[in-house]
C-alpha positions in Angstrom: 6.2 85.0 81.5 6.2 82.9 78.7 5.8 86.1 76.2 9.1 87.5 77.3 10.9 83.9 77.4 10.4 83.8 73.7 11.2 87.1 73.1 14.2 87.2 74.7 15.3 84.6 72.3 14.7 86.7 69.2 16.6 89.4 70.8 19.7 86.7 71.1 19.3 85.2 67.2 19.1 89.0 66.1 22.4 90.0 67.4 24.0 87.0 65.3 22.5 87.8 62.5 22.8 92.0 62.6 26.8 90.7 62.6 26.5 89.0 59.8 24.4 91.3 58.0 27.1 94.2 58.7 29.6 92.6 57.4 28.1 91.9 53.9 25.5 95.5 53.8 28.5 97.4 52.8 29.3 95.0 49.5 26.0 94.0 48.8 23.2 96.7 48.7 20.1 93.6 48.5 21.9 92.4 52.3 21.6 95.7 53.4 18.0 96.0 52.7 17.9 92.8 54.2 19.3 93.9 57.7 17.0 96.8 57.6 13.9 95.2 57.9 15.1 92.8 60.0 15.7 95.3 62.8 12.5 96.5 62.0 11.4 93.1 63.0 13.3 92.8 66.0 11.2 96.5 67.0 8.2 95.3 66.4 8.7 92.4 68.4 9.8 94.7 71.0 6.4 97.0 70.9 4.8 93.4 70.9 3.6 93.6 67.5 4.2 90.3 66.3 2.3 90.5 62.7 4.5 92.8 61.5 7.6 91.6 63.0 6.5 87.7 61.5 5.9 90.0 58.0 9.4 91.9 58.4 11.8 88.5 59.3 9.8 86.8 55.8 11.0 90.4 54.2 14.5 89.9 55.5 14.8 86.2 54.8 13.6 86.6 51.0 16.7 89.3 50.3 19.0 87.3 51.9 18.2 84.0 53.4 20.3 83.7 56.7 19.2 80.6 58.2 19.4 82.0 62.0 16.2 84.3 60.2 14.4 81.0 60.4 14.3 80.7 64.3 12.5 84.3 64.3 10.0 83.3 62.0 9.4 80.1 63.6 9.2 81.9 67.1 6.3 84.4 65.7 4.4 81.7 64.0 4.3 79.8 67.0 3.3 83.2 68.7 0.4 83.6 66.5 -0.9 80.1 66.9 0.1 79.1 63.2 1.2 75.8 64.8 2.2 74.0 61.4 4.2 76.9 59.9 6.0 77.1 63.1 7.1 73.7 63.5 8.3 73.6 59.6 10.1 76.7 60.4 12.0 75.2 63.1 12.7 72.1 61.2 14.3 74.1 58.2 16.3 75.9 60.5 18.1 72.7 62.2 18.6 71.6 58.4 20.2 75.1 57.7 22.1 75.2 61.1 23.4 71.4 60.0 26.6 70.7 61.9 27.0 74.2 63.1 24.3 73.6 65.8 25.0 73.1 69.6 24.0 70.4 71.6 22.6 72.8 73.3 20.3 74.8 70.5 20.0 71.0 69.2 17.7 70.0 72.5 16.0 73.3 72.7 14.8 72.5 69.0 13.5 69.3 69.7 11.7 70.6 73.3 9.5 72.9 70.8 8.9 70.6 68.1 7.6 68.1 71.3 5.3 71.0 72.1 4.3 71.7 69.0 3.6 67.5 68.0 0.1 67.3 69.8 -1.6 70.2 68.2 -0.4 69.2 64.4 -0.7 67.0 61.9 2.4 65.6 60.3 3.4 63.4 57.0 5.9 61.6 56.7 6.5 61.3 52.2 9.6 59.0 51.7 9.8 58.3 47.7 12.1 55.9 46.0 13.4 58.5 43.5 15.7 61.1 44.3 15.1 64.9 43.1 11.3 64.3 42.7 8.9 67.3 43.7 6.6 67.1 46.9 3.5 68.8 46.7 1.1 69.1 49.5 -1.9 71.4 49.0 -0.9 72.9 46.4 2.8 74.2 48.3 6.1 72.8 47.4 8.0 72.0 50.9 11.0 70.2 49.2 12.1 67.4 46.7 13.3 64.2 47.9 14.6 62.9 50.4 13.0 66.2 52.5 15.2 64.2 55.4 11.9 65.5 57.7 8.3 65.3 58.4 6.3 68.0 57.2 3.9 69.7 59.7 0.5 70.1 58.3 -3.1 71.2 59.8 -5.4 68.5 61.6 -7.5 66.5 58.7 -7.2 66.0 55.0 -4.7 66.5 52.7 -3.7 65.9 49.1 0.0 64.7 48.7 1.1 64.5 45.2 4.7 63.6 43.6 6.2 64.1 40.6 9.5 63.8 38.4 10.4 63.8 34.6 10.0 60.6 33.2 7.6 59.1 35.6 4.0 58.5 36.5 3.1 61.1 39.5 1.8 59.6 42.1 -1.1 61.4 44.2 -2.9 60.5 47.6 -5.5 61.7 49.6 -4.4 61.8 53.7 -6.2 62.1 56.7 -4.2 63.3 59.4 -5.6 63.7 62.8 -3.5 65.8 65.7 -0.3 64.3 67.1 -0.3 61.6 64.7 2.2 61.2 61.7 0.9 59.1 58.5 3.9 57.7 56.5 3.6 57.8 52.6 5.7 55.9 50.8 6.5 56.2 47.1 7.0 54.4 44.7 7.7 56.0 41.0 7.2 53.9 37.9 8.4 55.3 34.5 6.9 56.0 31.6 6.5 53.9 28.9 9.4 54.4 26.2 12.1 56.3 28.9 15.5 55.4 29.6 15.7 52.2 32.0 17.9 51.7 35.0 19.8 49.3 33.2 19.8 50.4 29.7 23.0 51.8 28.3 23.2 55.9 28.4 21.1 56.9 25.2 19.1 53.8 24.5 15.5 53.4 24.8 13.7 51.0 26.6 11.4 50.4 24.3 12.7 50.8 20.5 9.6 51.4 18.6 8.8 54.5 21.1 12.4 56.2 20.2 11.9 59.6 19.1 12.9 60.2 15.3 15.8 62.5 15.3 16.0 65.1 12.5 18.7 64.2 9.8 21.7 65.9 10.1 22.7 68.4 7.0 25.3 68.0 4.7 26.3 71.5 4.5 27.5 73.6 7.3 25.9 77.0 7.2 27.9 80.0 6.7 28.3 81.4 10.2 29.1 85.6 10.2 32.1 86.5 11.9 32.7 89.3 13.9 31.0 90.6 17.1 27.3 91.3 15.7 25.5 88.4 17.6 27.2 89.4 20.8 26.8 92.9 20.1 22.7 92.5 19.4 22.5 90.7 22.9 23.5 92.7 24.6 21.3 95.6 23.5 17.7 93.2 23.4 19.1 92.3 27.2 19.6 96.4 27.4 16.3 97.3 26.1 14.9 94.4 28.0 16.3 95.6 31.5 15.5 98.8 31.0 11.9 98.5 29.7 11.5 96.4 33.3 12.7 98.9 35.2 10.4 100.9 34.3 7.3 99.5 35.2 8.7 97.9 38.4 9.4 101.6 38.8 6.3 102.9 38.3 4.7 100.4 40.2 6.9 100.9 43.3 5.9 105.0 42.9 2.4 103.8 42.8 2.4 101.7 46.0 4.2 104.1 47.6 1.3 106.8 47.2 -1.3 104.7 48.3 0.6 103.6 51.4 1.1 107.3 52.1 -2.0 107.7 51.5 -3.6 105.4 53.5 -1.7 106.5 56.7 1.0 104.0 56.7 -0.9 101.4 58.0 -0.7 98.6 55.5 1.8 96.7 55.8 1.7 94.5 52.3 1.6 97.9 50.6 4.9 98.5 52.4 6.8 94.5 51.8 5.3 95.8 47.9 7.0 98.7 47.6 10.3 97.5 49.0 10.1 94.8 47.3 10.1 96.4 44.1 12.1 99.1 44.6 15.2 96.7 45.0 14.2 95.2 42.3 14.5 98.2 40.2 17.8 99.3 41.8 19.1 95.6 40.3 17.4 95.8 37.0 18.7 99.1 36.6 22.4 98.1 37.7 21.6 95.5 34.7 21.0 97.9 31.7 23.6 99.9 32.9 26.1 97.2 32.9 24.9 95.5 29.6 24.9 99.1 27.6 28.7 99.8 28.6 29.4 96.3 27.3 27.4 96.5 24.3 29.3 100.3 23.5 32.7 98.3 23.9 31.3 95.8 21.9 30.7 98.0 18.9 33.8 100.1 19.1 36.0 97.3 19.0 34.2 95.2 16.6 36.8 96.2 13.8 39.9 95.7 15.3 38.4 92.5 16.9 38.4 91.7 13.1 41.1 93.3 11.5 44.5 90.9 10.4 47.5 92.2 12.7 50.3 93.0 11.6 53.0 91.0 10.6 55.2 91.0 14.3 51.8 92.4 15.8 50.1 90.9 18.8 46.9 90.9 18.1 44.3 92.2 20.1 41.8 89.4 21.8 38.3 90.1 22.9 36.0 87.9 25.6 33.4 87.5 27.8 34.1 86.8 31.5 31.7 86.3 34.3 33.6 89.5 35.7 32.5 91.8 32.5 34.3 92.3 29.6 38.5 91.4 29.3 40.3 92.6 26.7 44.4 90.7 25.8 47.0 91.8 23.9 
């Protein structure tokens, strides 16, 4: 009973996010792919095979990160007894959800993460610097403030924190089940950085302030014309192209050997896909960066060229749209 209570629910978040994914798929090829496998999800949940399904909503959520993707994922880890992922999962989709959540979805959330408390571990890091990395095992869950407990297995675990211009700070945490262990962290900078109270640009400690090279006299000739922007864009050209290629090759290559081996394995498939979008957008890349690079060159000389007395001349730029020419 409780198999098709669950289930039902991932049929319900899939029809919210199939209409949001149709209305993008059509403008944005990556959010089509995106949809795709997470119907394919939504089947496999269907024919009860929940591995896939968990593999095909982590596809989806990579291409295009719709946070209702988050409650699916959540559901199947829970299914498959990965207790910590699950609760995480639910937790970063209330975060996602924010102020767009329901009363409603809001208690549901916290029913599961009450059923999920007695068979995790969780810690609790609150640090006294904002924008300082959390690392636990290994895994980055967040920088601070995470604004949440992080789920973990039963029993040890190494916490450690860092930030630019401060001493990490590490611990070693034993966490038993249902219990939370609070870390608190304080940062302490190093020796010679900026103070809290110093003035912007000045050293805490003078004798420790970098020399800075002395500035020259002359200003070197800089060349006019369109030749550095021209030679960019064919190194990002060349560049583009050259990994589309091998992503190419490789995606060709998976392919085969998922063929091969009967379609059966399913990182071969998340692989492939994987890299044949990337391909498609590398490709899109050199294609867009050798048109601009041609214009580039052709106009060069009358980028350069005086006007004419009564003329208006002809102006040349770089927009994040492409190219945009004025006269």
């Amino acid at each position: 009973m409780r198999r098709w209570s669950w289930l039902t629910l991932v049929l319900v978040v899939s029809t919210t996010v199939a209409a949001k994914g149709e209305e993008s798929s059509t403008a944005d090829p990556q959010a089509g792919a995106a949809l795709a496998l997470f119907r394919q999800g939504v089947d496999a949940v269907q024919r009860d095979d929940i591995e896939w399904a968990l593999r095909a909503f982590r596809a989806s959520y990579r291409l295009n990160p719709v946070g209702d993707v988050l409650y699916n994922i959540a559901t199947c880890e829970q299914a498959l007894s990965n207790y910590p992922a699950a609760a995480n999962a639910f937790q970063e989709y209330a975060v996602t959800k924010g102020d767009a959540m329901t009363e409603e979805d809001r208690v549901e959330i916290e029913a599961l993460l009450a059923e999920l408390t007695p068979r995790i571990g969780r810690i609790n890091v609150d640090c006294d610097q904002q924008g300082a990395t959390v690392w636990i095992d290994g895994t980055v869950p967040g920088t601070t403030p995470l604004g949440r407990w992080l789920a973990v297995e039963p029993g040890r675990h190494v916490v450690f924190v860092e930030k630019p211009g401060f001493i990490p700070s590490t611990a070693n945490i034993e966490v038993a089940a249902g219990a939370q262990h609070d870390f608190a962290v304080t940062l302490e900078r190093l020796p010679g950085m900026t103070s809290p109270d110093s003035a912007p640009g000045e050293v805490a400690d003078p004798d420790l302030a970098p020399t800075r090279p002395a500035v020259p006299t002359e200003t070197p000739a800089v060349s006019s014309g369109l030749e550095p922007w021209f030679w960019t864009m064919v190194g990002l050209t060349g560049a583009a192209a050259a990994t589309a290629f091998v992503t190419g090759g490789l995606a060709v290559k998976y392919r085969d050997d998922f063929e091969a081996g009967g379609r059966s394995d399913t990182d071969l498939y998340d692989t492939t896909l994987t890299l044949r979008v990337t391909t498609d957008a590398l490709i899109g890349v050199a294609a867009a960066t050798a048109v601009t690079a041609l214009l580039l060159f052709l106009l060069d000389d009358d980028v350069e060229a005086e006007p004419d007395a009564g003329d208006t001349p002809l102006e040349l730029g770089l927009a994040p749209m492409g190219l945009v020419l004025g006269w």
